[in-house]
N, CA, C and O atoms as a Tinker XYZ file with bonds, in Angstrom:
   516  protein
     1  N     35.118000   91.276000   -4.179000    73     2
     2  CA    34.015000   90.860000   -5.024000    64     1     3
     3  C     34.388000   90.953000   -6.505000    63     2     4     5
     4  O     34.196000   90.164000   -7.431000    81     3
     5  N     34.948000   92.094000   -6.457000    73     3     6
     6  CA    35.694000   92.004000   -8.059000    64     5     7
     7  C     36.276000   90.831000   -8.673000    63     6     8     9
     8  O     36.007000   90.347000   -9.772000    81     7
     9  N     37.249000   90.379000   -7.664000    73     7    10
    10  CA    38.030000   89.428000   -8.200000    64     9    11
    11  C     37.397000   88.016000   -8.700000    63    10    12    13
    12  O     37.706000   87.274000   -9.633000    81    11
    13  N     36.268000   87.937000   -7.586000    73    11    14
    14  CA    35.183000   86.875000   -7.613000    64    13    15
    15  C     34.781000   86.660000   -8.929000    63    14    16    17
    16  O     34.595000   85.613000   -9.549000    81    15
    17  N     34.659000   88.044000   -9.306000    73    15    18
    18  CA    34.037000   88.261000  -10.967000    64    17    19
    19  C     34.583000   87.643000  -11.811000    63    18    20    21
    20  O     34.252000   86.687000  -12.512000    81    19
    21  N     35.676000   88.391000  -11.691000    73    19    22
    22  CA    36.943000   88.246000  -12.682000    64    21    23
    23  C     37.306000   86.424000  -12.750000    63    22    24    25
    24  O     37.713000   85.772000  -13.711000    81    23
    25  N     37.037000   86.052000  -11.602000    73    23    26
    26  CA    37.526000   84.414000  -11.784000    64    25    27
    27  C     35.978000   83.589000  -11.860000    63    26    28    29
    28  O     35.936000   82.404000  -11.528000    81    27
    29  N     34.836000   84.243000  -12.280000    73    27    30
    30  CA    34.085000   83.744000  -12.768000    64    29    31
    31  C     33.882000   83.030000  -14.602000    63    30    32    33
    32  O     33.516000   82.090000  -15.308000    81    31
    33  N     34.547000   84.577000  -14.515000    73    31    34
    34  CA    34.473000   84.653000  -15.946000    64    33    35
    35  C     34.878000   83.582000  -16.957000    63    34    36    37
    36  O     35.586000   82.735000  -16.412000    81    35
    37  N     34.654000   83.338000  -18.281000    73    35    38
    38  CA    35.391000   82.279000  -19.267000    64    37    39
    39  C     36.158000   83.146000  -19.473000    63    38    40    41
    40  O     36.090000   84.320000  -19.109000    81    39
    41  N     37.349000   82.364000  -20.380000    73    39    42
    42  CA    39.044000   82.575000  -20.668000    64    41    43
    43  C     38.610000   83.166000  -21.760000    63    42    44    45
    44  O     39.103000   84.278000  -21.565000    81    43
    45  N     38.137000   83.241000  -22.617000    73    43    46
    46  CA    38.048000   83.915000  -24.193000    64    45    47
    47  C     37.619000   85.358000  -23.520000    63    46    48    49
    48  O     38.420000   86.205000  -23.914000    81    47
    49  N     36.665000   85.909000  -22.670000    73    47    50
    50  CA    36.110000   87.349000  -22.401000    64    49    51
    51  C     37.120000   88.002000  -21.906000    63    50    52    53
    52  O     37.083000   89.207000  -22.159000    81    51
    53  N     38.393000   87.491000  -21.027000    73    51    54
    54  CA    39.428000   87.985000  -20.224000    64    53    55
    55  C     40.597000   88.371000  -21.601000    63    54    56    57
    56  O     41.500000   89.154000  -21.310000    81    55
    57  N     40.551000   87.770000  -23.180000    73    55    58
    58  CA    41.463000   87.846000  -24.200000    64    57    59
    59  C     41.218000   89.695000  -24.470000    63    58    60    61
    60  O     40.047000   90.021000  -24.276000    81    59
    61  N     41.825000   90.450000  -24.732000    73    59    62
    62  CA    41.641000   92.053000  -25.304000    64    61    63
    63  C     41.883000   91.617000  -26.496000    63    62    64    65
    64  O     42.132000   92.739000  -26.937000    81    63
    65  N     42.092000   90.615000  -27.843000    73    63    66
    66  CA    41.626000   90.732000  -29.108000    64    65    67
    67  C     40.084000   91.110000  -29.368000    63    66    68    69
    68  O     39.176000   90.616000  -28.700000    81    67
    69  N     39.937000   91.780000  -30.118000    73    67    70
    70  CA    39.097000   92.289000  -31.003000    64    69    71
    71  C     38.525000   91.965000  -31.969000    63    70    72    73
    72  O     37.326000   92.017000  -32.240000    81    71
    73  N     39.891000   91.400000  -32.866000    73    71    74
    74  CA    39.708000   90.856000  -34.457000    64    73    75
    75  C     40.329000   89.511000  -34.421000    63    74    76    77
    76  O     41.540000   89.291000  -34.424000    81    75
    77  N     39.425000   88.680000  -34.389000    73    75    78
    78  CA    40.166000   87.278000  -34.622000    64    77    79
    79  C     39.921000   86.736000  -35.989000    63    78    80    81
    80  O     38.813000   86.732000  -36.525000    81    79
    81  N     41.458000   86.095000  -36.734000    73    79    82
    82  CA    41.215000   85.757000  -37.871000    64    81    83
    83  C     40.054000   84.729000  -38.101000    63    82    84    85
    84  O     39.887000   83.652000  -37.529000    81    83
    85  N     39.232000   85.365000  -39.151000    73    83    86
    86  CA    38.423000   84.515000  -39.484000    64    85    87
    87  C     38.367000   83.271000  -40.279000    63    86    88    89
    88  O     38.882000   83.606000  -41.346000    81    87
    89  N     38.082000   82.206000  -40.357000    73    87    90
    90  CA    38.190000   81.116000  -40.684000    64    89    91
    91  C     37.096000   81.352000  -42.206000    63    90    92    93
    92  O     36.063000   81.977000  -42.447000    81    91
    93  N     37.974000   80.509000  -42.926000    73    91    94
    94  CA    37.402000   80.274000  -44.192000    64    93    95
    95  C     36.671000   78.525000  -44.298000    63    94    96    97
    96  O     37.360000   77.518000  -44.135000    81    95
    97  N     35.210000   78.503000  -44.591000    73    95    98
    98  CA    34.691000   77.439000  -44.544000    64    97    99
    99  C     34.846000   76.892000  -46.354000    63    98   100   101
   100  O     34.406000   77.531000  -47.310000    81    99
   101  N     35.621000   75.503000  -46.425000    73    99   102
   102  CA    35.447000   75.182000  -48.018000    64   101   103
   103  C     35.304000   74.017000  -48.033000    63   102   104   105
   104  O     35.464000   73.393000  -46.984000    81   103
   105  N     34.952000   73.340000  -49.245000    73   103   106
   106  CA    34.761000   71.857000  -49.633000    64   105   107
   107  C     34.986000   71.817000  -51.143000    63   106   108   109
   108  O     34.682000   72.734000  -51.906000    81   107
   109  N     35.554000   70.653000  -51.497000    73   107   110
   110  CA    35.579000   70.232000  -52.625000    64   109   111
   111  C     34.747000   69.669000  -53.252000    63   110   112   113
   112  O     34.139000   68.792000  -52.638000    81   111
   113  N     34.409000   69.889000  -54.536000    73   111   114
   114  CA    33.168000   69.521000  -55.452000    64   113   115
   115  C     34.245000   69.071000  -57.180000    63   114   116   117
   116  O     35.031000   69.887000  -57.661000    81   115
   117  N     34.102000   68.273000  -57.534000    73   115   118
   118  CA    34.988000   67.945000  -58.321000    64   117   119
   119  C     36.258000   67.986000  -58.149000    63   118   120   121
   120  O     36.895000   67.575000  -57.179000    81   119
   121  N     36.871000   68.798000  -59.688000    73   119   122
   122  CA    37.990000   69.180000  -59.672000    64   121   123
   123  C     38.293000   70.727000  -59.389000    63   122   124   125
   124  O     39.021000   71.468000  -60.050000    81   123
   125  N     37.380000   71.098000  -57.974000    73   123   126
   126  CA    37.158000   72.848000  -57.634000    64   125   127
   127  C     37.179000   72.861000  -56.458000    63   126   128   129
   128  O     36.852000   71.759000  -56.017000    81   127
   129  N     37.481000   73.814000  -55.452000    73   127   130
   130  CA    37.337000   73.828000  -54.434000    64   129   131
   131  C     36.367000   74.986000  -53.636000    63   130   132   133
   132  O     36.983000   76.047000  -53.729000    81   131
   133  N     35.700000   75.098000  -53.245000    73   131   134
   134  CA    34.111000   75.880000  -52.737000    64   133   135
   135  C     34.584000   76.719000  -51.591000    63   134   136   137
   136  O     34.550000   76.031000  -50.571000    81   135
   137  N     35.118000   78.235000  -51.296000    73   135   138
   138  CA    35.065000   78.605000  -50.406000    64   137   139
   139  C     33.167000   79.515000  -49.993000    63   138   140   141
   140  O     32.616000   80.439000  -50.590000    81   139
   141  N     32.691000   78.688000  -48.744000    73   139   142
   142  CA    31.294000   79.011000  -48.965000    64   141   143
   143  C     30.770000   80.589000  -48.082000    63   142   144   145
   144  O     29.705000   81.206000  -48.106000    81   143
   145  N     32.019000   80.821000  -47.383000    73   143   146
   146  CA    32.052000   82.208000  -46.267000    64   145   147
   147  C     32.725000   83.536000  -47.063000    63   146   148   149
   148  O     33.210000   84.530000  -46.523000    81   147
   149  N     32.627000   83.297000  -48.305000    73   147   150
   150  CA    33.992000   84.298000  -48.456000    64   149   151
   151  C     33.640000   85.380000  -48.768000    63   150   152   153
   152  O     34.481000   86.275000  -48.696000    81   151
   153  N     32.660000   85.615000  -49.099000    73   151   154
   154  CA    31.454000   87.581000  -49.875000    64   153   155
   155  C     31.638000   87.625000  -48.071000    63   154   156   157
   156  O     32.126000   88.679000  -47.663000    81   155
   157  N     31.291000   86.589000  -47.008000    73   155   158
   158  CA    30.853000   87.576000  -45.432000    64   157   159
   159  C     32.388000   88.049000  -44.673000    63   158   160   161
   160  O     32.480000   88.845000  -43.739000    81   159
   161  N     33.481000   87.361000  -45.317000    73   159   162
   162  CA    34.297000   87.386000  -44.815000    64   161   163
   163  C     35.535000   88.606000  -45.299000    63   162   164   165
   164  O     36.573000   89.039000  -44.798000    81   163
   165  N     34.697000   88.865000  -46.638000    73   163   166
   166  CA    35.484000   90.202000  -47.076000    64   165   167
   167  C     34.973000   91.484000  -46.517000    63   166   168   169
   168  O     35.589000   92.549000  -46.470000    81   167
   169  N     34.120000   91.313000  -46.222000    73   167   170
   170  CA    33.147000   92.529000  -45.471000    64   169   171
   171  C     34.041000   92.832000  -44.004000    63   170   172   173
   172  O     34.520000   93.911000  -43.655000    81   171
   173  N     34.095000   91.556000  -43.300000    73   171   174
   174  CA    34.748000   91.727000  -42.110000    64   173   175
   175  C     35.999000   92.486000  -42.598000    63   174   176   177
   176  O     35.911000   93.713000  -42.636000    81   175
   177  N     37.045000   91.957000  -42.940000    73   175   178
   178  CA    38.614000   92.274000  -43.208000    64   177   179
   179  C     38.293000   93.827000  -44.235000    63   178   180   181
   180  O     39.307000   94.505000  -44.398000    81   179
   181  N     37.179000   94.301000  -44.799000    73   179   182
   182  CA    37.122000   95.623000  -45.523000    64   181   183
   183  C     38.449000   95.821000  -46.850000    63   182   184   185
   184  O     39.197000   96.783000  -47.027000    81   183
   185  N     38.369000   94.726000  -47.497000    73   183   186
   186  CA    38.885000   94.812000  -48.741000    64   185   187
   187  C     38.540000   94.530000  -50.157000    63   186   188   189
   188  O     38.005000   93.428000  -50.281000    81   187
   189  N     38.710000   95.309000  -51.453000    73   187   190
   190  CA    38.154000   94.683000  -52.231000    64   189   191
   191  C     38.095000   93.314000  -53.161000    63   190   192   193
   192  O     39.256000   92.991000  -53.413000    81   191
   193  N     37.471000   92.709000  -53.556000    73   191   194
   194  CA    37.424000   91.229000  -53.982000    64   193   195
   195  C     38.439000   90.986000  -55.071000    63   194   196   197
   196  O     39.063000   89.961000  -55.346000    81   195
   197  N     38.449000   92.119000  -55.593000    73   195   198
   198  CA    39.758000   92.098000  -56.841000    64   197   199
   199  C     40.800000   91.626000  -56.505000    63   198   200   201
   200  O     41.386000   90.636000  -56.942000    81   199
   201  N     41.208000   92.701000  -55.281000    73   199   202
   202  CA    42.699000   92.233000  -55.010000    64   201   203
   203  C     43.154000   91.003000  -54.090000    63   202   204   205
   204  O     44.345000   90.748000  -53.914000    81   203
   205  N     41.907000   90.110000  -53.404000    73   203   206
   206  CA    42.032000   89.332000  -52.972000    64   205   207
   207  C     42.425000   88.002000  -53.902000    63   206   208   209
   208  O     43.342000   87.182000  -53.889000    81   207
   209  N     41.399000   88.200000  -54.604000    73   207   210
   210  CA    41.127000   87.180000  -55.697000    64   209   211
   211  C     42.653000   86.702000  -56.400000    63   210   212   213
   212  O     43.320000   85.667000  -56.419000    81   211
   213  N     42.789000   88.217000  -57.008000    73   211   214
   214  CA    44.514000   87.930000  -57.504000    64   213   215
   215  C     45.471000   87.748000  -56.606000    63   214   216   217
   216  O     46.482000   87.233000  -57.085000    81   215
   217  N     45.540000   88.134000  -54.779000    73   215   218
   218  CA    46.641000   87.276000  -54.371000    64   217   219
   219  C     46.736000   85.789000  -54.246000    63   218   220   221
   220  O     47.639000   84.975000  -54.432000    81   219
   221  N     44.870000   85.686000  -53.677000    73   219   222
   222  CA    44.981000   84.506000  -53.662000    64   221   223
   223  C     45.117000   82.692000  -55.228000    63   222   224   225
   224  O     45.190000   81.469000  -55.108000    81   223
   225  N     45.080000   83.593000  -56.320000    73   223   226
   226  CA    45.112000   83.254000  -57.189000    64   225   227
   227  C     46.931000   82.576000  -57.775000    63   226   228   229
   228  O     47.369000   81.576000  -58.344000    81   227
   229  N     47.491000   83.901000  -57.173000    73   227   230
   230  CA    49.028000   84.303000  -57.643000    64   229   231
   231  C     49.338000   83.068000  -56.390000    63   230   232   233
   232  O     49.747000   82.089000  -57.014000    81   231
   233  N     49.310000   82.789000  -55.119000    73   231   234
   234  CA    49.666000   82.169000  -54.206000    64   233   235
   235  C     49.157000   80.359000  -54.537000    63   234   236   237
   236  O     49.662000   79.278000  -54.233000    81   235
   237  N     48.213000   80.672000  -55.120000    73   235   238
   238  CA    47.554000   78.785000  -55.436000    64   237   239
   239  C     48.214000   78.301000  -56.744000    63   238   240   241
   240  O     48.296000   77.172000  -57.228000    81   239
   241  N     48.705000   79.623000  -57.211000    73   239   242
   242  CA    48.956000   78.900000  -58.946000    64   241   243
   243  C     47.720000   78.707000  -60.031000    63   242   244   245
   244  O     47.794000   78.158000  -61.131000    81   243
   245  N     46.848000   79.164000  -59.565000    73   243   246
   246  CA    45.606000   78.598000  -60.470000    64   245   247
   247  C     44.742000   79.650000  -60.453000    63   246   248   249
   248  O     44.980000   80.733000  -59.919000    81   247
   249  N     43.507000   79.285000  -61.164000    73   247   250
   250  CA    42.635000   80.598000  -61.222000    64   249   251
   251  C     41.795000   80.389000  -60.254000    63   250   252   253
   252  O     41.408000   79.373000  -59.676000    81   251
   253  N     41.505000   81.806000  -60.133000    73   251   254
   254  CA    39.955000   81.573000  -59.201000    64   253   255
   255  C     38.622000   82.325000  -59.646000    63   254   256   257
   256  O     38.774000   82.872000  -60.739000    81   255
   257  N     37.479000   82.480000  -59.143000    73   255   258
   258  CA    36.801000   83.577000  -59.630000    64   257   259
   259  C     35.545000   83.404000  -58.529000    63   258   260   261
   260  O     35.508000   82.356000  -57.884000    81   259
   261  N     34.351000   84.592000  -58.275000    73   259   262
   262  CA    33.752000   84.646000  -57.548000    64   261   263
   263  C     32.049000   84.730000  -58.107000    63   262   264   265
   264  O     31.378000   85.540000  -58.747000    81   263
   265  N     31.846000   83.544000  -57.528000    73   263   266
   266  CA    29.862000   83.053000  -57.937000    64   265   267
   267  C     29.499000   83.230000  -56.756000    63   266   268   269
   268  O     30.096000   82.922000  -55.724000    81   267
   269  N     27.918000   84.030000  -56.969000    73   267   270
   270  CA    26.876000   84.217000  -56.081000    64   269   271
   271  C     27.701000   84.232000  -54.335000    63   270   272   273
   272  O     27.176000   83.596000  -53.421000    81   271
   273  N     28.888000   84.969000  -54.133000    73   271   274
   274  CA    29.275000   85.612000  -53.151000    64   273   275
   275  C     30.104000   83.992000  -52.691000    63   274   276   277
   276  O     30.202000   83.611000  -51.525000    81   275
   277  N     30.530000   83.368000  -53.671000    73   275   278
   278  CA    31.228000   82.022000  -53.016000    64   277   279
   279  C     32.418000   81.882000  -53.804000    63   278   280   281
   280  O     32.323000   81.702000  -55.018000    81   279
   281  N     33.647000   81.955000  -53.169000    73   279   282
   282  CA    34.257000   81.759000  -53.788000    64   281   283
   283  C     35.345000   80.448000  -54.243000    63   282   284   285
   284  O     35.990000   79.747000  -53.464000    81   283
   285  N     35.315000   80.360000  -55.912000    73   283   286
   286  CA    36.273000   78.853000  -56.399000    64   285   287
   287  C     36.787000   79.149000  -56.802000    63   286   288   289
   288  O     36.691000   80.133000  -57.535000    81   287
   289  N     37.865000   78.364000  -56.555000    73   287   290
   290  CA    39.235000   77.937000  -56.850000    64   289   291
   291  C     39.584000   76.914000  -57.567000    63   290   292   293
   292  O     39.526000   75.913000  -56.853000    81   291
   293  N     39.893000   76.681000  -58.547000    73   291   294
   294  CA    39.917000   75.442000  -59.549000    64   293   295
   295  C     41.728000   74.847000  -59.185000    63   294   296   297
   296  O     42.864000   75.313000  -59.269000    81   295
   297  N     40.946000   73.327000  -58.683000    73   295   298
   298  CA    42.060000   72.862000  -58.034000    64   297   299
   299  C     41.390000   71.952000  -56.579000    63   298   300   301
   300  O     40.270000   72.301000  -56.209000    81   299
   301  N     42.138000   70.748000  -55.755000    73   299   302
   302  CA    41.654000   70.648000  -54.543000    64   301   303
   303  C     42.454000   70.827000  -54.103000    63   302   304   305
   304  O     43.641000   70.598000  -54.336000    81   303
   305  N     41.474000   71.678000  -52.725000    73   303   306
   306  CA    42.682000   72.439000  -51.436000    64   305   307
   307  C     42.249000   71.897000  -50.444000    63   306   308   309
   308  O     41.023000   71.810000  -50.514000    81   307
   309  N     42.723000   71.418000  -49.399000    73   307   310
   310  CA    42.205000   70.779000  -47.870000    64   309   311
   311  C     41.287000   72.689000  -47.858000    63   310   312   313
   312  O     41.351000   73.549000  -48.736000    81   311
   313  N     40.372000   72.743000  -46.212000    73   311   314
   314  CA    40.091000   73.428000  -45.735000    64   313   315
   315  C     41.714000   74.284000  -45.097000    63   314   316   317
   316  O     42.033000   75.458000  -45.283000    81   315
   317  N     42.462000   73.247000  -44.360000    73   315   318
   318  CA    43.525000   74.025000  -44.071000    64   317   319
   319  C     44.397000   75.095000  -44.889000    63   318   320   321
   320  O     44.725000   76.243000  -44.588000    81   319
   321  N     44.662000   74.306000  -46.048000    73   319   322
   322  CA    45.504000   74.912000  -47.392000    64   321   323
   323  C     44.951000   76.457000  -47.931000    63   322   324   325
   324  O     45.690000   77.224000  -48.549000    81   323
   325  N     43.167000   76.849000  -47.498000    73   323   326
   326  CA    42.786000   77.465000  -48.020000    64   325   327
   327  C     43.154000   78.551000  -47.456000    63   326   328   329
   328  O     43.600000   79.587000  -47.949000    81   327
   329  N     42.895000   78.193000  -46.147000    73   327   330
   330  CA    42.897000   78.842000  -44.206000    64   329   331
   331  C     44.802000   79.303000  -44.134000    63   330   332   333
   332  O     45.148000   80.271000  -43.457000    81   331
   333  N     45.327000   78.876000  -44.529000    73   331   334
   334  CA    46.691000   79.672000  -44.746000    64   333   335
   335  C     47.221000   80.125000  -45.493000    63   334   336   337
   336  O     48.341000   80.611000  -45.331000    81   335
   337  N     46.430000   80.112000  -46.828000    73   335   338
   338  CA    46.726000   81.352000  -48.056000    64   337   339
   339  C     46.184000   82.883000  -47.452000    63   338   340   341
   340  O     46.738000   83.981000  -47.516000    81   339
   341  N     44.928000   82.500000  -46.868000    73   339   342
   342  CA    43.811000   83.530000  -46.809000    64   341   343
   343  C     44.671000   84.440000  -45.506000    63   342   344   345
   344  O     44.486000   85.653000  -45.413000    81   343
   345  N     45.610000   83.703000  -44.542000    73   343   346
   346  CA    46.177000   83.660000  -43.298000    64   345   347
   347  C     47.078000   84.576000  -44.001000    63   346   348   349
   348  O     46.910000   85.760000  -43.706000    81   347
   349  N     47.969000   84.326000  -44.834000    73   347   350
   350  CA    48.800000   84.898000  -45.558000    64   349   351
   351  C     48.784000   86.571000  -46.241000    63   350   352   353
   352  O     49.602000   87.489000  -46.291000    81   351
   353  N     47.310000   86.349000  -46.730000    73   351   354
   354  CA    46.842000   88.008000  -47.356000    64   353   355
   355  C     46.697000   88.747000  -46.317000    63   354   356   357
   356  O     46.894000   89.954000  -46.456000    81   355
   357  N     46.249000   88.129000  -44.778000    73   355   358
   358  CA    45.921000   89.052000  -43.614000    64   357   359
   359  C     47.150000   89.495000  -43.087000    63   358   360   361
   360  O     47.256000   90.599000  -42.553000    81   359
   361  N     48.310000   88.508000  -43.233000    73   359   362
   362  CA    49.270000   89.023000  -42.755000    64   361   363
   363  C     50.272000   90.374000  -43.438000    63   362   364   365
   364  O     50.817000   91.263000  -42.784000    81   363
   365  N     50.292000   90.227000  -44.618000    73   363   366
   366  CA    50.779000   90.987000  -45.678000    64   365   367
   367  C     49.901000   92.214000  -46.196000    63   366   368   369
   368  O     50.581000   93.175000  -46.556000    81   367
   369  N     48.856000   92.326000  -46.277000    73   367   370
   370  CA    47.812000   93.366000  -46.409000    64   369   371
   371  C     46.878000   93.621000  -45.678000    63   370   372   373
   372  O     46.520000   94.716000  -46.113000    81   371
   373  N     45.962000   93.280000  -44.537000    73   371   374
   374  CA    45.422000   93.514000  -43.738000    64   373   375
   375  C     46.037000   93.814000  -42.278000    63   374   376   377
   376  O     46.255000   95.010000  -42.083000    81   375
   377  N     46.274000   93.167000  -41.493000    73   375   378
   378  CA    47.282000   93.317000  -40.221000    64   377   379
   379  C     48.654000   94.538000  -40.101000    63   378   380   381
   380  O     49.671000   94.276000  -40.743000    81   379
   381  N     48.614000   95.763000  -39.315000    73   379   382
   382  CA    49.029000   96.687000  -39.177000    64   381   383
   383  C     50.749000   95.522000  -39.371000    63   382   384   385
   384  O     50.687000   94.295000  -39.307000    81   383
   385  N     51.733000   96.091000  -39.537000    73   383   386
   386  CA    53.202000   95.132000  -39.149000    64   385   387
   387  C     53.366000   96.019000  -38.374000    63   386   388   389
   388  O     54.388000   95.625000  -37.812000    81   387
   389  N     53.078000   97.075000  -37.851000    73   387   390
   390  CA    53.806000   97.689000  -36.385000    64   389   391
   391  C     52.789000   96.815000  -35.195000    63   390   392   393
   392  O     53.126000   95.802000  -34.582000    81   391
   393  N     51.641000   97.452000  -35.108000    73   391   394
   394  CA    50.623000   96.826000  -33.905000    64   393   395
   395  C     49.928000   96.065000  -33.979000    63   394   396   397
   396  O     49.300000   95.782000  -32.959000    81   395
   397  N     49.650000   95.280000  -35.299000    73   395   398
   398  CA    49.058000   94.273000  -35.914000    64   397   399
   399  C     47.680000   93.870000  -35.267000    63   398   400   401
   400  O     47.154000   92.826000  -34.881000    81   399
   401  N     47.191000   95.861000  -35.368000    73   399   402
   402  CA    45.618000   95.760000  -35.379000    64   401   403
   403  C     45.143000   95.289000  -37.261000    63   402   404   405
   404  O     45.951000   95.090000  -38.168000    81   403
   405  N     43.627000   95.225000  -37.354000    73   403   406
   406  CA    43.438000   95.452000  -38.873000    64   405   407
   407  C     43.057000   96.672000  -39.443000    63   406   408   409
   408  O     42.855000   96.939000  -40.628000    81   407
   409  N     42.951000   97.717000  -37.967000    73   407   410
   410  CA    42.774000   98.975000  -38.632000    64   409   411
   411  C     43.477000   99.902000  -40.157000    63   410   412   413
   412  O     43.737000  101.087000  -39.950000    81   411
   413  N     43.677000   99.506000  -41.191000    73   411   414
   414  CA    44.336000   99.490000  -41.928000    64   413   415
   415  C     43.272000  100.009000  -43.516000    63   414   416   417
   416  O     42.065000   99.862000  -43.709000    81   415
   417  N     44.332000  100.619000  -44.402000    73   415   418
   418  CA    44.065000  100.822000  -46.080000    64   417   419
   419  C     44.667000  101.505000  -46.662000    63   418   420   421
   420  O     45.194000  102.462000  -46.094000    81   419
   421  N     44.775000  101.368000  -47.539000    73   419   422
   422  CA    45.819000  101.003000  -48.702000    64   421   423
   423  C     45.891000  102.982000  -49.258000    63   422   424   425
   424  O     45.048000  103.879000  -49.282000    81   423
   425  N     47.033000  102.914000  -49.535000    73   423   426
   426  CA    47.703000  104.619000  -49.645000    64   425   427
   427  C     48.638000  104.512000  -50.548000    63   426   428   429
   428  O     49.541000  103.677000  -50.601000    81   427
   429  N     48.304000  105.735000  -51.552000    73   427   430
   430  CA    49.771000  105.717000  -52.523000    64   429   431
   431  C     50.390000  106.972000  -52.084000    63   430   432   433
   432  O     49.932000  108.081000  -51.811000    81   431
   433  N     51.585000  106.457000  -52.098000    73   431   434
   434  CA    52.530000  107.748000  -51.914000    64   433   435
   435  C     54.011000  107.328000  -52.677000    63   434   436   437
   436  O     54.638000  106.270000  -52.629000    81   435
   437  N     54.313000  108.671000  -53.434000    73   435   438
   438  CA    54.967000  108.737000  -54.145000    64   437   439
   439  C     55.202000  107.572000  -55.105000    63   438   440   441
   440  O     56.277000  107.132000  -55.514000    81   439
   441  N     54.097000  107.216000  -55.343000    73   439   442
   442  CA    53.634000  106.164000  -56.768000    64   441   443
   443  C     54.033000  104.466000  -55.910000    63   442   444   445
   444  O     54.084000  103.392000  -56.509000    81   443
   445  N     54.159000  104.573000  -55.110000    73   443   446
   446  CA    54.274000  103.339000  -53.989000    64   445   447
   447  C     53.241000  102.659000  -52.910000    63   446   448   449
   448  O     53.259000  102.936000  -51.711000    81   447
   449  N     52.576000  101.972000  -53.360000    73   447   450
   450  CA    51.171000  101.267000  -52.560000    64   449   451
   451  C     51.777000  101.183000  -50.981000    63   450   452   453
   452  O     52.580000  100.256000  -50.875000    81   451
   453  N     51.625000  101.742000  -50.064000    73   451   454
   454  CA    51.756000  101.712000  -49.042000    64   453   455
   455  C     50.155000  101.076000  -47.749000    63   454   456   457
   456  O     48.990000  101.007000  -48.140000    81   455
   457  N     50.553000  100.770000  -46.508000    73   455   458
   458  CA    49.552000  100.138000  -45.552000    64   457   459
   459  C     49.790000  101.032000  -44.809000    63   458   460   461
   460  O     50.908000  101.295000  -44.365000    81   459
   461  N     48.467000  101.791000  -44.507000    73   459   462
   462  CA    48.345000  103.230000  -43.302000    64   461   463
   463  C     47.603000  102.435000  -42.488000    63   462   464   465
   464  O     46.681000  101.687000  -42.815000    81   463
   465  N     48.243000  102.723000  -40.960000    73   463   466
   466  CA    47.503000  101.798000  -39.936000    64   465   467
   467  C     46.570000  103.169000  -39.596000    63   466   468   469
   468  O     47.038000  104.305000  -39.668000    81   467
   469  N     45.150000  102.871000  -39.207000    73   467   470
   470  CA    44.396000  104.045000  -38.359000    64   469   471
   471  C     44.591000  104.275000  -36.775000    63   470   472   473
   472  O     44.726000  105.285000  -36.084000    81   471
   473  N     44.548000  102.987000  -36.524000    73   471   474
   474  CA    45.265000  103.164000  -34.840000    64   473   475
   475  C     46.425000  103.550000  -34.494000    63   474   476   477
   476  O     46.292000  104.355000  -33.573000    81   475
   477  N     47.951000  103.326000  -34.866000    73   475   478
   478  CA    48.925000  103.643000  -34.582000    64   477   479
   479  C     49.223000  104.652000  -35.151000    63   478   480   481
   480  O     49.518000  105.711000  -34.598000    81   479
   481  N     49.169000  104.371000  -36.732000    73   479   482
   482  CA    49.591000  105.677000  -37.573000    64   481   483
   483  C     51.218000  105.397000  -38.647000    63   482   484   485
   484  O     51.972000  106.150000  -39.264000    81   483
   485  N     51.163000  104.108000  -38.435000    73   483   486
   486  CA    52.232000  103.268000  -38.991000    64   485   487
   487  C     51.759000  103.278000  -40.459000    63   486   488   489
   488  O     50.608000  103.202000  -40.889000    81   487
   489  N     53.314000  103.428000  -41.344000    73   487   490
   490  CA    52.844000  103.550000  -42.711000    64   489   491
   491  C     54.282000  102.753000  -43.135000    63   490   492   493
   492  O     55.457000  103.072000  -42.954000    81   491
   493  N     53.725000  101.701000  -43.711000    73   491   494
   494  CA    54.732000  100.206000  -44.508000    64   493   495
   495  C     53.959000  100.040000  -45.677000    63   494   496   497
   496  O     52.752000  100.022000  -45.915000    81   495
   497  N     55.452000   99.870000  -46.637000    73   495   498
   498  CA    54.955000   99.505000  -47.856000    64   497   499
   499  C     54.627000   98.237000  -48.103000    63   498   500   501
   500  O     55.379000   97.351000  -47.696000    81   499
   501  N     53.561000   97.948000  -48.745000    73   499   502
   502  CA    53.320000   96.687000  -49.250000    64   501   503
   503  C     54.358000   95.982000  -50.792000    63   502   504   505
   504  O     54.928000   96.595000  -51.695000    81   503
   505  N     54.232000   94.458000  -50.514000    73   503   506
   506  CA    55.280000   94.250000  -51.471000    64   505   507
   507  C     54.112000   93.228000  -52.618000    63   506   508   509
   508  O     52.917000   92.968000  -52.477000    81   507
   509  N     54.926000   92.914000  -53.534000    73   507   510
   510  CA    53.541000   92.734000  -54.769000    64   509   511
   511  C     52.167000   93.107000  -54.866000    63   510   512   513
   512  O     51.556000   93.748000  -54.010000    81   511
   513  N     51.716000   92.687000  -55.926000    73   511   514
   514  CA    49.917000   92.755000  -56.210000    64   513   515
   515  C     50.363000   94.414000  -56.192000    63   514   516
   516  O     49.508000   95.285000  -56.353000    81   515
C-alpha cells in the first residue's frame, strides 16, 4: 500500500529540495529595468539589500537602487539576464559550496569575510564585495 502511495504521488513532492532558487519577476519601462519581487525575495535568501544591490550593480555595470521594495536597474535586461546575475549572488554568497544548502551568514575571521554554513558547519571565504 505504501508503494501505491508513493506512485501516486506528483514528481515535485518525491524532490528533498527545500530551497528552490527563486525567480526574479522584471520588465522594462523605458530606459530601466523593474525587478517587481525583489524586497519578497530578499527576505527569503536572508540578506541585506546593501550588499545585494552592490553585487548586483558591480555585475550589470550600471547603477541600481531600491523604490518602494522594487528593485531598478538603469539599463534593459531580458527577465533572463536578471535571473542569472541574481543566480550568480546565490551561488557565491548564499549557497553553502560544501552542501549547497542556504543555511548560511556571513563571518569575519581574522579580518577575512568568510560563509559559515549552519547545517554542515563549512566555513569558505568569500571573494569580492
Amino acid at each position: 500500500m505504501l508503494e501505491k502511495a508513493y506512485a501516486s504521488l506528483p514528481e515535485k513532492t518525491l524532490t528533498r529540495e527545500r530551497f528552490e532558487i527563486p525567480k526574479l519577476e522584471s520588465f522594462i519601462q523605458g530606459n530601466k529595468t523593474i525587478v517587481k519581487n525583489f524586497g519578497s525575495t530578499l527576505k527569503l535568501i536572508n540578506r541585506e539589500e546593501r550588499h545585494v544591490l552592490k553585487f548586483l550593480a558591480k555585475e550589470s555595470a550600471t547603477s541600481t537602487n531600491l523604490e518602494e521594495g522594487r528593485l531598478v536597474i538603469n539599463g534593459k535586461f531580458s527577465e533572463q539576464q536578471v535571473n542569472d546575475l541574481f543566480s550568480s549572488y546565490l551561488n557565491k554568497f548564499v549557497l553553502c559550496h560544501e552542501c549547497k544548502k542556504p543555511d548560511t551568514h556571513f563571518v569575519e575571521k581574522h579580518g577575512v569575510r568568510m560563509l559559515k554554513c549552519e547545517a554542515c558547519g563549512a566555513l569558505s571565504p568569500t571573494k569580492g564585495l
